[in-house]
C-alpha positions in Angstrom: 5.2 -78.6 -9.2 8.2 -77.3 -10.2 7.6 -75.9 -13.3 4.6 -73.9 -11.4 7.1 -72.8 -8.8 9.8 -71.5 -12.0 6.7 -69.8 -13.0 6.1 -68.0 -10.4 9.4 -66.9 -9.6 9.6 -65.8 -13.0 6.6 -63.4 -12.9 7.7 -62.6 -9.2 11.2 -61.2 -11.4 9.5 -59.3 -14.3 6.9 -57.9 -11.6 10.1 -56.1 -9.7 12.0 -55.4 -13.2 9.0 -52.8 -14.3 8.6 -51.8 -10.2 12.2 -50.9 -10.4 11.5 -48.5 -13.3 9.1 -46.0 -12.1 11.4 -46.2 -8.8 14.8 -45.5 -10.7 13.1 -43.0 -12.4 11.7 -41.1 -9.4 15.3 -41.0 -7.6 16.7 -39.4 -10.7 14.5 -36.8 -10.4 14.9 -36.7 -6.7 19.2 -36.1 -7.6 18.1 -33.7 -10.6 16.1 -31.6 -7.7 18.7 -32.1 -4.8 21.3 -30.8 -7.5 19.2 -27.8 -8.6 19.0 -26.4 -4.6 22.9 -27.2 -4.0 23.1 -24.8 -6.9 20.4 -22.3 -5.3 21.5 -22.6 -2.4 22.6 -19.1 -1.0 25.6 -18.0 0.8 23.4 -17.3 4.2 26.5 -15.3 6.0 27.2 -13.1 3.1 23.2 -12.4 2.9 22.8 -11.6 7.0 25.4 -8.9 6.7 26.2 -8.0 3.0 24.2 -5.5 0.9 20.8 -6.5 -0.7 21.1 -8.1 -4.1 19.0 -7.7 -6.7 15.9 -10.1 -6.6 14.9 -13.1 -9.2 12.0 -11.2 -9.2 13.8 -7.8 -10.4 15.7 -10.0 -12.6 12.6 -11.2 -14.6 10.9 -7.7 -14.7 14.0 -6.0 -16.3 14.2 -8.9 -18.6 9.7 -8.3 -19.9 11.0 -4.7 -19.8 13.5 -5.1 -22.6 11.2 -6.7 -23.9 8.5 -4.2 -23.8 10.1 -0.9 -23.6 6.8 0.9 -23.4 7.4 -0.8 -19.4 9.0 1.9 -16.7 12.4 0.6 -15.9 13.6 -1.0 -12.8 13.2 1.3 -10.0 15.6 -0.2 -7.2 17.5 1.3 -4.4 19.0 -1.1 -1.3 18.5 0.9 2.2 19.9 -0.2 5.6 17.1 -1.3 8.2 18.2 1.4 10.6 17.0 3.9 7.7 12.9 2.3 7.7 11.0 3.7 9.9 10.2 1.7 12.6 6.1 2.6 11.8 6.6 0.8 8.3 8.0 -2.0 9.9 4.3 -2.0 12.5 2.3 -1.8 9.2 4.2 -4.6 7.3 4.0 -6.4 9.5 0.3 -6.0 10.5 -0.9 -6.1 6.9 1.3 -9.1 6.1 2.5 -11.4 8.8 1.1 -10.6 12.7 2.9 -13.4 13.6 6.3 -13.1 11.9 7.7 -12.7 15.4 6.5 -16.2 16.7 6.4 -18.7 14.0 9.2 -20.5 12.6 9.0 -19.5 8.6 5.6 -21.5 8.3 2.6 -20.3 9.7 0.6 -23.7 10.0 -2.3 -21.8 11.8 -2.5 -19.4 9.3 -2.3 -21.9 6.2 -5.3 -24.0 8.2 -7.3 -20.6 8.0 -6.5 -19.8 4.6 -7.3 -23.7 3.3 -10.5 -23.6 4.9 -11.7 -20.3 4.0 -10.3 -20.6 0.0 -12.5 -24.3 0.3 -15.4 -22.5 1.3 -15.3 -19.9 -1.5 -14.3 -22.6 -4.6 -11.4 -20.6 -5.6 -8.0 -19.2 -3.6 -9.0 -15.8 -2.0 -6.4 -15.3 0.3 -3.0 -16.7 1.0 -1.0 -17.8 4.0 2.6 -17.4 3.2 4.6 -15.7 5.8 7.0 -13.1 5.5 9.8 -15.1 5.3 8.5 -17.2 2.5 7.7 -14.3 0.2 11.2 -13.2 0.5 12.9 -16.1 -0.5 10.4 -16.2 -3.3 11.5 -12.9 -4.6 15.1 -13.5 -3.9 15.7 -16.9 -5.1 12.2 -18.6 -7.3 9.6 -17.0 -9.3 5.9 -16.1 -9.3 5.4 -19.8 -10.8 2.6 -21.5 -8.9 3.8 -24.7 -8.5 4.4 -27.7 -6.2 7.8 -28.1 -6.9 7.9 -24.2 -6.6 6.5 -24.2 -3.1 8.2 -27.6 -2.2 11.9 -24.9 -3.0 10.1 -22.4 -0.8 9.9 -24.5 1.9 13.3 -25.4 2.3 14.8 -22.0 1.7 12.8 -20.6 4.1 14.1 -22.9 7.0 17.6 -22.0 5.8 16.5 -18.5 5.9 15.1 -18.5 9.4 17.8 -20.9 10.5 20.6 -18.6 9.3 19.1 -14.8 9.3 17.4 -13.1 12.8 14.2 -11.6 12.1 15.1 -8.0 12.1 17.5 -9.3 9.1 14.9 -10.7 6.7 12.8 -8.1 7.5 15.4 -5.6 6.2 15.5 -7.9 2.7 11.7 -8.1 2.3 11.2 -4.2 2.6 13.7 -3.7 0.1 12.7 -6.0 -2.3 8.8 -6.3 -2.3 7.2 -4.7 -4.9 5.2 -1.8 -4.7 4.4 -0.6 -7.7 5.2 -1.3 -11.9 9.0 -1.4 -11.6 9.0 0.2 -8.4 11.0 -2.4 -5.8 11.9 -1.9 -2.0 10.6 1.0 0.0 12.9 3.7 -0.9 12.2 3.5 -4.6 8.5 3.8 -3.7 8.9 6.6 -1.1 10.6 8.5 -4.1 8.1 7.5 -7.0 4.8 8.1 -4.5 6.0 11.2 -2.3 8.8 12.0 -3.5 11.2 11.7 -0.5 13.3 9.2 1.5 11.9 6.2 3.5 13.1 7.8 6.2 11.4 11.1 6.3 8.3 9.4 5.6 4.9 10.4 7.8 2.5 7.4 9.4 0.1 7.7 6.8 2.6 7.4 4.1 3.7 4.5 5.8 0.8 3.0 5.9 -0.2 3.5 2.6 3.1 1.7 1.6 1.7 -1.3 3.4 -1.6 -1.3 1.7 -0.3 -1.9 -1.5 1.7 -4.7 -1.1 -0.7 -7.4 -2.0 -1.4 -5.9 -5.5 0.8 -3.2 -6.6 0.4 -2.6 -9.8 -3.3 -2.5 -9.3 -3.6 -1.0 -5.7 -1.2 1.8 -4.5 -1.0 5.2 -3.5 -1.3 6.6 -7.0 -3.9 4.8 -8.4 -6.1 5.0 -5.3 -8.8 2.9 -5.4 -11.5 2.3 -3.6 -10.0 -1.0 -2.3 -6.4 0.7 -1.3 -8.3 3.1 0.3 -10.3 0.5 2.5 -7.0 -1.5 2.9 -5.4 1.7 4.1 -8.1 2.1 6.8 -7.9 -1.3 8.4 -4.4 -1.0 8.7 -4.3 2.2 10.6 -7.2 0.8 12.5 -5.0 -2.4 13.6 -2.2 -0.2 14.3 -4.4 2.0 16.7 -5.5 -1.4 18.5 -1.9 -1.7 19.2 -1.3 1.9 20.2 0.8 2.1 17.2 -0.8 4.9 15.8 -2.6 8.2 17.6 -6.0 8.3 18.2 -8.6 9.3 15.3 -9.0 12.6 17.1 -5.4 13.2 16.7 -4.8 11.0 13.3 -5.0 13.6 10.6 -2.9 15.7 12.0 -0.1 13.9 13.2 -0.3 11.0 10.6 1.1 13.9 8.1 3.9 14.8 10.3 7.8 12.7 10.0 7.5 9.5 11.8 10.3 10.4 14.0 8.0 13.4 15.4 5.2 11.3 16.2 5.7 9.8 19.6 6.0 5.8 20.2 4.9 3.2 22.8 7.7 3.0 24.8 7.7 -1.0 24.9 6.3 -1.7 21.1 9.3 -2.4 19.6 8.6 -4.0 16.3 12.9 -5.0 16.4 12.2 -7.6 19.4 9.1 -10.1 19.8 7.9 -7.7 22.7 4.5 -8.4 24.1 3.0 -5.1 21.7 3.9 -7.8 18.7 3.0 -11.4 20.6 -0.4 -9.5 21.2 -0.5 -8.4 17.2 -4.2 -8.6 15.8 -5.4 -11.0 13.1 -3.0 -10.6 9.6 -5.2 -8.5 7.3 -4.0 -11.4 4.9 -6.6 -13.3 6.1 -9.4 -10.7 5.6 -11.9 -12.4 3.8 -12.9 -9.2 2.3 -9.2 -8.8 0.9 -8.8 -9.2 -3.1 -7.1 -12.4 -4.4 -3.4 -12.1 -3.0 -1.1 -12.3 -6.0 1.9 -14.3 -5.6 
């Protein structure tokens, strides 16, 4: 009896000896990856008030440029929010994230939609990531698809939101989305596309700044395809649900004019989560007759 007992206890010993392996090894990586953020980690006061630093994004395209010189360089200019018209800010925001004035960083509803619809089709169509989260994807990750990629996301972007108001990150995303090969932020693209300043843009040039966001390179207002065009369309035709845009009747001609002639809603501010955004229609992200986003 006793030797069955010393038995046991012995197997009981060598079964915890290889449990405690796979368990010492998983909280190494678990220090490795709380390490790695202390070091990402960003200064959130310096970045609610300080100017807008260079992306990881910018970093890594100026890197393939020297790399391949045949590339256009970096094309990069930071821009105070108070310069961006306030009808760019309506068609981001449309186009990208109708909710980014209610949710939290995450957009469960939205990444519900997107699961379900992506399940249906056997391959990911659309994408559900806020705002916020493709921010601190440009400013602090990569384009890597990954778990441990997202899992990074995730936690900058309740730093983010806990640290930076919404007209804030806003501000950072429109001056450091991409919009074109090398082109980065919405004054280098008003000056590559129409050759001016973001603030002197008209609505349609605004909204053809939002249309290309999901594929840049492939989709902007040089290139004009077929799919920008369409893309261009729904926007404006969102915006008009909104009363964020005039009329058809009176589109063409006052959709070429400076957004500061064209006359605004007097309570849809896109600054504040007024009731014009809390009323917002359905993200065009979620279109299902929108191209694979790339992130």
């Amino acid at each position: 009896m006793a030797v069955v007992s010393t038995k046991a206890a012995a197997a009981k010993r060598s079964a915890w000896r290889w449990l405690t392996i796979p368990m010492a090894f998983v909280s190494l990586l678990a220090a490795a990856d709380l390490l790695y953020l202390l070091w990402l980690w960003p200064d959130w006061q310096a970045l609610a008030v300080g100017p807008v630093p260079k992306s990881r994004i910018m970093e890594a395209y100026e890197a393939r440029q020297a790399a391949e010189p045949t590339l256009p360089k970096l094309r990069f200019q930071a821009i105070p929010g108070a310069q961006i018209p306030q009808a760019l800010k309506r068609a981001v925001v449309v186009a990208e994230d109708a909710s980014f004035y209610q949710h939290h960083g995450i957009d469960f509803e939205a990444i519900g939609e997107a699961l379900e619809y992506n399940r249906a089709k056997g391959r990911v169509v659309v994408g559900a990531s806020t705002l916020s989260q493709q921010t601190v994807k440009n400013l602090f990750l990569n384009a890597e698809r990954s778990y441990l990629r997202k899992w990074h996301e995730l936690l900058l972007t309740w730093g983010m939101e806990e640290h930076l108001s919404k007209d804030r990150i806003l501000t950072l995303y429109l001056n450091i989305a991409q919009f074109g090969e090398g082109i980065f932020g919405v004054e280098a693209a008003a000056k590559a596309y129409f050759g001016t300043h973001t603030e002197t843009l008209t609505l349609d040039q605004c909204v053809a700044l939002a249309a290309a966001l999901p594929s840049p390179v492939k989709n902007n207002p040089a290139t004009g395809t077929d799919w920008f065009r369409k893309r261009k369309n729904k926007i404006y035709a969102f915006m008009e649900e909104r009363e964020w845009a005039p009329a058809a009747a009176g589109a063409e001609a006052e959709a070429t004019e400076p957004v500061a002639a064209v006359a605004e809603p007097p309570a849809a501010d896109v600054n504040t989560p007024s009731e014009a955004i809390q009323t917002a229609p359905e993200t065009l992200a979620s279109d299902p007759e929108e191209e694979p986003k790339t992130e």
